[in-house]
Every structure is written in C-alpha cells, then in structure tokens.
PAKE-611485 format. One record per atom (N, C-alpha, C): residue in one letter; chain; x, y, z. Coordinates in steps of 0.2 Angstrom, whole numbers, padded with zeros to 4 digits, always signed. Last residue first. Example, Ala and Ser with C-alpha at 12.3 -4.5 7.8 and 13.67 -1.06 7.14 Angstrom:
PAKE-611485
PT  aa  ch      x      y      z
PT   s   A  +0064  -0011  +0035
PT   s   A  +0068  -0005  +0036
PT   s   A  +0064  +0000  +0039
PT   a   A  +0066  -0028  +0039
PT   a   A  +0062  -0022  +0039
PT   a   A  +0066  -0016  +0039
***
This chain:
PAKE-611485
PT  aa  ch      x      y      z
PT   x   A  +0072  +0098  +0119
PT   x   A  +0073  +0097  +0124
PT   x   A  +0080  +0101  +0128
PT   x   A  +0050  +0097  +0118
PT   x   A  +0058  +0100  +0117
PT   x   A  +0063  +0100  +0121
PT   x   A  +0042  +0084  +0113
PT   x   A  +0045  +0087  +0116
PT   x   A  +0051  +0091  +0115
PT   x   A  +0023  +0078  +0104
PT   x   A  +0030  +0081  +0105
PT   x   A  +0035  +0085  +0110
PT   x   A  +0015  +0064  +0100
PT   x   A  +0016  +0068  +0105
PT   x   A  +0024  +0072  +0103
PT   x   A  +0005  +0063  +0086
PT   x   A  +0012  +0063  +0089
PT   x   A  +0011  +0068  +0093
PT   x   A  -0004  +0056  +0074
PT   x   A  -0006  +0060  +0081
PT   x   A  +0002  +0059  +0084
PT   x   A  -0004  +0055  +0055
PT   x   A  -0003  +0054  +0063
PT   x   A  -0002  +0058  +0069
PT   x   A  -0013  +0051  +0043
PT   x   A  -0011  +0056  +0050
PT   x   A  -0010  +0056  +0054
PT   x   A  -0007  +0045  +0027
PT   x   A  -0012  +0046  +0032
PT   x   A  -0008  +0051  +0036
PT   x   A  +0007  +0036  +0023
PT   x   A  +0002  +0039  +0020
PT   x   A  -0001  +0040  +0027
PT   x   A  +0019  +0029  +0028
PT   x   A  +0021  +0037  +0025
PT   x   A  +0014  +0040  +0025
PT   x   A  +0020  +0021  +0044
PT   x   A  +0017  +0022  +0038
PT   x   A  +0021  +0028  +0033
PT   x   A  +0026  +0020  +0056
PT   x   A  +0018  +0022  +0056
PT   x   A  +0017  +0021  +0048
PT   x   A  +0037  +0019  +0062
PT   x   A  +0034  +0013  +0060
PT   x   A  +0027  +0014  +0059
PT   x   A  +0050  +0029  +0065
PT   x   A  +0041  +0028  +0069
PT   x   A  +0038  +0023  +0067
PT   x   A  +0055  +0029  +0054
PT   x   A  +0060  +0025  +0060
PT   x   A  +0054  +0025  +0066
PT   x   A  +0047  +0036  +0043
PT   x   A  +0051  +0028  +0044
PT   x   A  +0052  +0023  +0049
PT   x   A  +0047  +0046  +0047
PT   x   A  +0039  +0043  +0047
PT   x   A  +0042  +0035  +0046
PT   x   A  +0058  +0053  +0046
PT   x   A  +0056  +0051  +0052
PT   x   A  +0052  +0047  +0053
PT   x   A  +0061  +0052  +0032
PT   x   A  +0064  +0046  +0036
PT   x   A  +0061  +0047  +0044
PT   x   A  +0051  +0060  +0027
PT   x   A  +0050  +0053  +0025
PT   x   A  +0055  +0049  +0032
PT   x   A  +0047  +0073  +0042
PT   x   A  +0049  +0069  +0037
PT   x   A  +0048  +0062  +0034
PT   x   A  +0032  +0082  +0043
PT   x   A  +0036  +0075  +0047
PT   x   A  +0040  +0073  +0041
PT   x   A  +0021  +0093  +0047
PT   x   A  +0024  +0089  +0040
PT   x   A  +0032  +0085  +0045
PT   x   A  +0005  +0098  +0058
PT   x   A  +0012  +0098  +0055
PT   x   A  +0015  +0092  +0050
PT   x   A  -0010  +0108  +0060
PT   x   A  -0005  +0101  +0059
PT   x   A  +0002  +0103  +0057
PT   x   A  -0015  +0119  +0075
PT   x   A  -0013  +0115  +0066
PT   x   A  -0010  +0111  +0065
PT   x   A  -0016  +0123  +0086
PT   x   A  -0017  +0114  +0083
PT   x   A  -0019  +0116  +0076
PT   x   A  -0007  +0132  +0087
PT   x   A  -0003  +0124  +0090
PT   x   A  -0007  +0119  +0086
PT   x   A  -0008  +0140  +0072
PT   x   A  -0012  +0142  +0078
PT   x   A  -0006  +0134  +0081
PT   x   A  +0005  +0147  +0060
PT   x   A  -0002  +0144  +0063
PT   x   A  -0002  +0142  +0069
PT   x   A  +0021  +0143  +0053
PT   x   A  +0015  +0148  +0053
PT   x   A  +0011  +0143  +0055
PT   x   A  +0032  +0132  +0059
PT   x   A  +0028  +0134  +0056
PT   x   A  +0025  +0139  +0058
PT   x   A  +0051  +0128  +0065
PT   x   A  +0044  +0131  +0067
PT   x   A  +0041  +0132  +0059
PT   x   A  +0056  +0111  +0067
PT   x   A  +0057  +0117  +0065
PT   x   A  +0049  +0122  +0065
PT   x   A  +0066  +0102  +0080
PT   x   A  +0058  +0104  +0075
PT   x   A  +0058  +0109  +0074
PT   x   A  +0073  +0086  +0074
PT   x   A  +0074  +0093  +0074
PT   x   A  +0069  +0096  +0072
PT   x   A  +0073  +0071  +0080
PT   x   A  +0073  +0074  +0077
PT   x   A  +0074  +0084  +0079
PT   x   A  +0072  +0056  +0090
PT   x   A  +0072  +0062  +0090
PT   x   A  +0074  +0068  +0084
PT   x   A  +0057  +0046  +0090
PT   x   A  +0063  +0046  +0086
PT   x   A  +0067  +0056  +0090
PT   x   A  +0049  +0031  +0096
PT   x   A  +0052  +0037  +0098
PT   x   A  +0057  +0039  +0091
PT   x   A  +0036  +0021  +0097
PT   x   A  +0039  +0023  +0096
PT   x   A  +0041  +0030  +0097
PT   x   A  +0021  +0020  +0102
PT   x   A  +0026  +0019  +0107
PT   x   A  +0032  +0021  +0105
PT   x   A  +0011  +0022  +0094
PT   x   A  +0014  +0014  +0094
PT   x   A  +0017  +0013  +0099
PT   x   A  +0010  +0032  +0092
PT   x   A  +0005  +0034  +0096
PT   x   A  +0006  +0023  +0098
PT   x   A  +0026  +0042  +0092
PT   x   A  +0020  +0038  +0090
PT   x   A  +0015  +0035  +0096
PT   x   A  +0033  +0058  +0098
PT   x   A  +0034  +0049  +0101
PT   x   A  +0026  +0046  +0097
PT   x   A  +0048  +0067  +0096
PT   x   A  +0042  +0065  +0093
PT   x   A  +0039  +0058  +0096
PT   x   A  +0060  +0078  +0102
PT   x   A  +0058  +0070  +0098
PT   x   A  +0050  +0072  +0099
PT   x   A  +0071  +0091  +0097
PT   x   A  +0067  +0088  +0099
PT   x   A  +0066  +0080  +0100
PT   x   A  +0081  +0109  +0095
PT   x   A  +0081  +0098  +0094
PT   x   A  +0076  +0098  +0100
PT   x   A  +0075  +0121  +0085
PT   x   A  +0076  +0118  +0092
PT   x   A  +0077  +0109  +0090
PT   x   A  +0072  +0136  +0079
PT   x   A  +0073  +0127  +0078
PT   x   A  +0076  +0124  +0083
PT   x   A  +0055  +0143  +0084
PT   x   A  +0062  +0144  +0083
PT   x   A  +0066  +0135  +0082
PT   x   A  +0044  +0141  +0092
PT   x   A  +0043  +0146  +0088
PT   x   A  +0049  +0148  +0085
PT   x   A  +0033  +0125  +0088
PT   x   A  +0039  +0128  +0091
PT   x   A  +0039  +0134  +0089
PT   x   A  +0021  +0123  +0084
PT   x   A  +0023  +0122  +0091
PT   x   A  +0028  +0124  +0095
PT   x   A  +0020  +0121  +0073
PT   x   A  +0020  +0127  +0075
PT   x   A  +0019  +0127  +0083
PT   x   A  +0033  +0114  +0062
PT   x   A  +0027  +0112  +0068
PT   x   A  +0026  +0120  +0071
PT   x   A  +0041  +0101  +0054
PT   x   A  +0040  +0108  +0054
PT   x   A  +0032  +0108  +0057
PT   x   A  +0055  +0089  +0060
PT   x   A  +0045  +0091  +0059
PT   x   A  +0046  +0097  +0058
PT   x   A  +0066  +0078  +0052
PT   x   A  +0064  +0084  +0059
PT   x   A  +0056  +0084  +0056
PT   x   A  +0079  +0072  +0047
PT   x   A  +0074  +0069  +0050
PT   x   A  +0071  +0075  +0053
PT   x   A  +0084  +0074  +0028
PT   x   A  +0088  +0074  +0035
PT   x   A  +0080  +0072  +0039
PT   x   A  +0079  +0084  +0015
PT   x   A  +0085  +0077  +0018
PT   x   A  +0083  +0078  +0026
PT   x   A  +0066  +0084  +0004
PT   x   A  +0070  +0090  +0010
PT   x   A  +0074  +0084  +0014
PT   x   A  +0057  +0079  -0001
PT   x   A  +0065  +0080  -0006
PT   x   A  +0068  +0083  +0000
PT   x   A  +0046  +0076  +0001
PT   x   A  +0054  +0071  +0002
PT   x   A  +0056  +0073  -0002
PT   x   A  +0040  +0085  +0013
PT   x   A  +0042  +0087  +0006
PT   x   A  +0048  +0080  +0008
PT   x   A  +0032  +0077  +0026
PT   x   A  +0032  +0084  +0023
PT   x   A  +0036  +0081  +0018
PT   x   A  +0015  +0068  +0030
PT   x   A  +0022  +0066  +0028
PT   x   A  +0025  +0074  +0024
PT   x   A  +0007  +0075  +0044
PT   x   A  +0007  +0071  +0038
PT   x   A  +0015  +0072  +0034
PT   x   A  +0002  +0076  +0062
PT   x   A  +0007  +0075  +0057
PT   x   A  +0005  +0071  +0051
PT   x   A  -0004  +0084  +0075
PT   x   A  -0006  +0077  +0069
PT   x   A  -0002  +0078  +0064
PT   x   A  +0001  +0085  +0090
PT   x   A  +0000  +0088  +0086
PT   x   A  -0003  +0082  +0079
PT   x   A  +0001  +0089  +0109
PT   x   A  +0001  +0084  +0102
PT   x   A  +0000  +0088  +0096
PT   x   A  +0015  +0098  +0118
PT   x   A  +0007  +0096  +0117
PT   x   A  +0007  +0089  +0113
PT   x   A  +0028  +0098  +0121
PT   x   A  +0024  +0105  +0122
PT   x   A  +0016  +0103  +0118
PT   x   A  +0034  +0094  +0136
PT   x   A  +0031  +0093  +0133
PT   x   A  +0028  +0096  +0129
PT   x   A  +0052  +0094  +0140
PT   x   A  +0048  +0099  +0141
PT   x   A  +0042  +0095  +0134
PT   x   A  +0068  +0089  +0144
PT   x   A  +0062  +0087  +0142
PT   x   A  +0055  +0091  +0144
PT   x   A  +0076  +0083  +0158
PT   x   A  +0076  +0089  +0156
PT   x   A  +0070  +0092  +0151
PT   x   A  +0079  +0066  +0154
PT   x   A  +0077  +0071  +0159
PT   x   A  +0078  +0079  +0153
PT   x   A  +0074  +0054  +0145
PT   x   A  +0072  +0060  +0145
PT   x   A  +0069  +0066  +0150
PT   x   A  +0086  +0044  +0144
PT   x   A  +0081  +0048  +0147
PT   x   A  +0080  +0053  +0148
PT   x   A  +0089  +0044  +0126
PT   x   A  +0093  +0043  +0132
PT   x   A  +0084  +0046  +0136
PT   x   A  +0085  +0033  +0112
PT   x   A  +0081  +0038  +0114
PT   x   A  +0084  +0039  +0123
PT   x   A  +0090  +0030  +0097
PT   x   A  +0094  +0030  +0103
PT   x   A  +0091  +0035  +0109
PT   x   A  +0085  +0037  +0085
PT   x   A  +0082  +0030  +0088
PT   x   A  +0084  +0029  +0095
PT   x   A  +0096  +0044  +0079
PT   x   A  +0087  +0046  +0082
PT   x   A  +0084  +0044  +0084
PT   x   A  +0107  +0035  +0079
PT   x   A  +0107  +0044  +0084
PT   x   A  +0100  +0043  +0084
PT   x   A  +0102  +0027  +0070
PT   x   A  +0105  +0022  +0074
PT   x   A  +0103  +0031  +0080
PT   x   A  +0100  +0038  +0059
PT   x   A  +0095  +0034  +0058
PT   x   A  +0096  +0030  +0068
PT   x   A  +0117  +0041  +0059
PT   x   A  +0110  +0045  +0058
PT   x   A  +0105  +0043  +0060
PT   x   A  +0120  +0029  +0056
PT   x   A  +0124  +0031  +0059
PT   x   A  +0118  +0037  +0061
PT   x   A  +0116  +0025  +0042
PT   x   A  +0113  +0022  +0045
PT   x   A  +0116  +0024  +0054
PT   x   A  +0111  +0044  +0035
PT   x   A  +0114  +0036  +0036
PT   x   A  +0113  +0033  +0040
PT   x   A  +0096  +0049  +0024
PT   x   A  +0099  +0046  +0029
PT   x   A  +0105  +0042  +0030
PT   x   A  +0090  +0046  +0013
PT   x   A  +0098  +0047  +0012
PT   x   A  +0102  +0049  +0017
PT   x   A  +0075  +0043  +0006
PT   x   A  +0077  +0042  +0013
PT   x   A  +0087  +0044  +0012
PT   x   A  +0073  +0040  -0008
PT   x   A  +0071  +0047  -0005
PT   x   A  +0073  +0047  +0002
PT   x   A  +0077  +0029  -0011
PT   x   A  +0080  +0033  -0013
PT   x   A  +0080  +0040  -0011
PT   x   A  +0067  +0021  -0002
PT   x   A  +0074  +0021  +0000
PT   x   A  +0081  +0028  -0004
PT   x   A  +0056  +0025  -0009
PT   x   A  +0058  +0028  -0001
PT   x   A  +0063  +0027  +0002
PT   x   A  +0058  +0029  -0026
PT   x   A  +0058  +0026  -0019
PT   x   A  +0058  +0027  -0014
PT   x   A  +0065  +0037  -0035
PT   x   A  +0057  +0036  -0033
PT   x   A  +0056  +0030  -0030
PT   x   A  +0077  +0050  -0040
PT   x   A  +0073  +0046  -0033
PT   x   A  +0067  +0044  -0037
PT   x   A  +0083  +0058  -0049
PT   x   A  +0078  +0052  -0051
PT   x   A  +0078  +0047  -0045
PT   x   A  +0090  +0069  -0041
PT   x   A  +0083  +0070  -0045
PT   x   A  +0081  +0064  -0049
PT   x   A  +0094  +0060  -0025
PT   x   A  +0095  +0061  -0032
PT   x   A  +0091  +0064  -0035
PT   x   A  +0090  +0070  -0008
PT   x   A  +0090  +0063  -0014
PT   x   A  +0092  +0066  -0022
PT   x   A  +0102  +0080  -0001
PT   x   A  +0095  +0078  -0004
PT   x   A  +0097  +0072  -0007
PT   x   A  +0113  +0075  +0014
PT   x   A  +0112  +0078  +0006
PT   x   A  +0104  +0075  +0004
PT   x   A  +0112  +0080  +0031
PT   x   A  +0110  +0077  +0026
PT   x   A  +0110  +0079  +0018
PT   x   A  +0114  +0091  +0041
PT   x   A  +0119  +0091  +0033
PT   x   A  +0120  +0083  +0031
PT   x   A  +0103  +0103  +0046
PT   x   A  +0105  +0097  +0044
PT   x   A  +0109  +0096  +0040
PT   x   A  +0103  +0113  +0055
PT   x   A  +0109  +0108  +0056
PT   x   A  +0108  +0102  +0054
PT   x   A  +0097  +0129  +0053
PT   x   A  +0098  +0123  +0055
PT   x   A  +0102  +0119  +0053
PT   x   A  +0098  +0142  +0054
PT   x   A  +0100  +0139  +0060
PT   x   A  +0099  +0132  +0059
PT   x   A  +0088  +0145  +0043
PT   x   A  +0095  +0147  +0043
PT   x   A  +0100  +0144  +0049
PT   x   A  +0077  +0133  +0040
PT   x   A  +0079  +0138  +0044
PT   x   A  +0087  +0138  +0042
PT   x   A  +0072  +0126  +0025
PT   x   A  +0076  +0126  +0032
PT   x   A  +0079  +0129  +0033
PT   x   A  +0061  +0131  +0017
PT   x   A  +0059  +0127  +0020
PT   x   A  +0065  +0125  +0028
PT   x   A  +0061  +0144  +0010
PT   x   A  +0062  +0144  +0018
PT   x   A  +0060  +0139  +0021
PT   x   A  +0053  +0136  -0003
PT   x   A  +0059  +0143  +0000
PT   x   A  +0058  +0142  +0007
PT   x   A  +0054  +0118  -0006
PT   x   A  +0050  +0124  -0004
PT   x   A  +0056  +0130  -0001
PT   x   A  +0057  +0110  -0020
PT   x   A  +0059  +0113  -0015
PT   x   A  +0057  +0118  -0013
PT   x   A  +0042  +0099  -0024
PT   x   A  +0046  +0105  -0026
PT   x   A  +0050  +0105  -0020
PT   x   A  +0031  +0091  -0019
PT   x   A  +0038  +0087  -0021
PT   x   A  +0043  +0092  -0021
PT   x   A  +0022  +0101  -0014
PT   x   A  +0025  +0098  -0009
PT   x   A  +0032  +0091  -0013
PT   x   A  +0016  +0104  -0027
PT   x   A  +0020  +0109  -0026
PT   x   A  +0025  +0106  -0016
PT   x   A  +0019  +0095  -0040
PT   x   A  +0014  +0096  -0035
PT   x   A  +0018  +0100  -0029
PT   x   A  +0027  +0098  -0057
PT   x   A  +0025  +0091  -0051
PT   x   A  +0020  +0098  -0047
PT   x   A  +0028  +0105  -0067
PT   x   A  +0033  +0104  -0064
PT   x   A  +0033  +0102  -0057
PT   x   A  +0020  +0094  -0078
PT   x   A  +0019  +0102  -0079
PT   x   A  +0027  +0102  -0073
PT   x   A  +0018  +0080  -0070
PT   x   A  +0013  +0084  -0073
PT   x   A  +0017  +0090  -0070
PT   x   A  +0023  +0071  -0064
PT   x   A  +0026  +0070  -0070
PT   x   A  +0023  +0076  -0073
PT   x   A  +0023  +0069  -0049
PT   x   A  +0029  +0072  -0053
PT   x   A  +0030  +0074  -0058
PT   x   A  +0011  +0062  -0049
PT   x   A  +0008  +0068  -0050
PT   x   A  +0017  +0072  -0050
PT   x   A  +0020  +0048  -0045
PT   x   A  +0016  +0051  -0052
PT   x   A  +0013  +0056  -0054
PT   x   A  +0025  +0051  -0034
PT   x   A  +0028  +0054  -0038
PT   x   A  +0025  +0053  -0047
PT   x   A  +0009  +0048  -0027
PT   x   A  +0013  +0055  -0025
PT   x   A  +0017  +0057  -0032
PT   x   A  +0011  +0033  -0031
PT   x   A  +0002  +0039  -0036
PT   x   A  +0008  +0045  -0034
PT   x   A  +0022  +0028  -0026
PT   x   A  +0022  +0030  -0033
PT   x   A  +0016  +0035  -0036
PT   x   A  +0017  +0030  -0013
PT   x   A  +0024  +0034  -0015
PT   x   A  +0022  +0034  -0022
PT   x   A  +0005  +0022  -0013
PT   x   A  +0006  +0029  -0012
PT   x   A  +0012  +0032  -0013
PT   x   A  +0011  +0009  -0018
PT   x   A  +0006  +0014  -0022
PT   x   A  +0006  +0019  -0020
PT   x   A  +0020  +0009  -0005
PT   x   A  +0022  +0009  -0013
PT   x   A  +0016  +0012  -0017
PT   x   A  +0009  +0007  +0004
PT   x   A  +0014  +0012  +0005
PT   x   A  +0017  +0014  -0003
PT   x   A  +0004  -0006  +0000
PT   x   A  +0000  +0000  +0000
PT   x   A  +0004  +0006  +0000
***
C-alpha cells in the first residue's frame, strides 16, 4: 500500500513541474539549521531513494537517552512533509524557533529529530519527514497523532 502511495505521490511528478510539496519549498530550512543530510538524487522514486539518511543518523534518532530535562509541548497530527527536504525533523507550530526535539507515536515509538517552526495556531497540523515517518513505523500515507518534546 505504502508503494502505491509513493508512486500515485511521484506520479503527480510528472505533470507540468509536479505538485507543489515534491518541489523545493523557499524557507523550507531555517538558517540555523543543522541538517547536513544531502538531498535525494533527481531520479529518486523510492523511499529508499528518498530516505539518504545514514545508517549512523537513523541508529542517533532511535537511541532515545532519558528524557530528563524534556519539556512537553502538546500533540500535534502530522502528515508526511516534502521528500526532497533530507535529514529527520517536523515543521510544527509548536515551536517558535529550531530547536532539537523527539516526537513519540501513538505505537510507542520514539525518534528524536529537529523541530522546525511553522505559521499557525498549535493545533494545526504539522509535516514530518519521510525518514522520520520511517523510524516511527507508522506508515508514510495518512495522519498521525504525535506527542511532542523540546529538549
């Protein structure tokens, strides 16, 4: 199912200069931020191709220490944001500056990431990467409920 959904997504790639969340969005990553993940190749069309995470990467956001210190700053529902944008984080209006965080499914899973701030009110939704929506084990398609902390 996941596979249909990546390919109907990058099938709307094909029309005119695609869909405007496969595009590079302007001010997608904060001038502070710290990803230095490289994008996917322009002929990605897999999740593994659009995932370019490494396995060293992927192994840090998983590795969840206790979470002293850690400030809750609500829930939020996330859907999957741009896979072309590399590295693991949310863009969320929960924060109002880029901060490291984690995200925790509603499975149990944990990953920590980098949350970056959005326009709008807290309960508006937020976009979550392909590779964080991976290491959550929820799927890429649909909306997921995630708790989130800053830490």
């Amino acid at each position: 199912m996941k596979r249909f959904v990546l390919i109907a997504l990058l099938g709307l790639g094909a029309c005119a200069d695609g869909p405007a969340f496969l595009q590079p969005a302007a001010n997608v990553k904060p001038a502070d931020s710290v990803v230095t993940t490289p994008p996917p190749p322009p002929d990605a069309r897999t999740e593994d191709a659009f995932d370019t995470t490494t396995d060293e990467e992927r192994a840090a956001a998983v590795a969840i220490p206790e979470p002293a210190g850690e400030r809750s700053l609500g829930t939020t529902v996330a859907t999957l944001g741009s896979p072309t944008e590399p590295g693991i984080w949310m863009e969320t209006p929960l924060v109002s500056s880029v901060t490291q965080g984690r995200v925790e499914a509603e499975n149990g899973k944990s990953v920590s990431l980098e949350l970056r701030p959005i326009d709008g009110p807290a309960t508006a939704g937020s976009r979550i990467s392909l590779p964080a929506l991976r290491l959550l084990e929820v799927g890429l398609a649909g909306l997921h409920t995630l708790t989130v902390y800053a830490k």
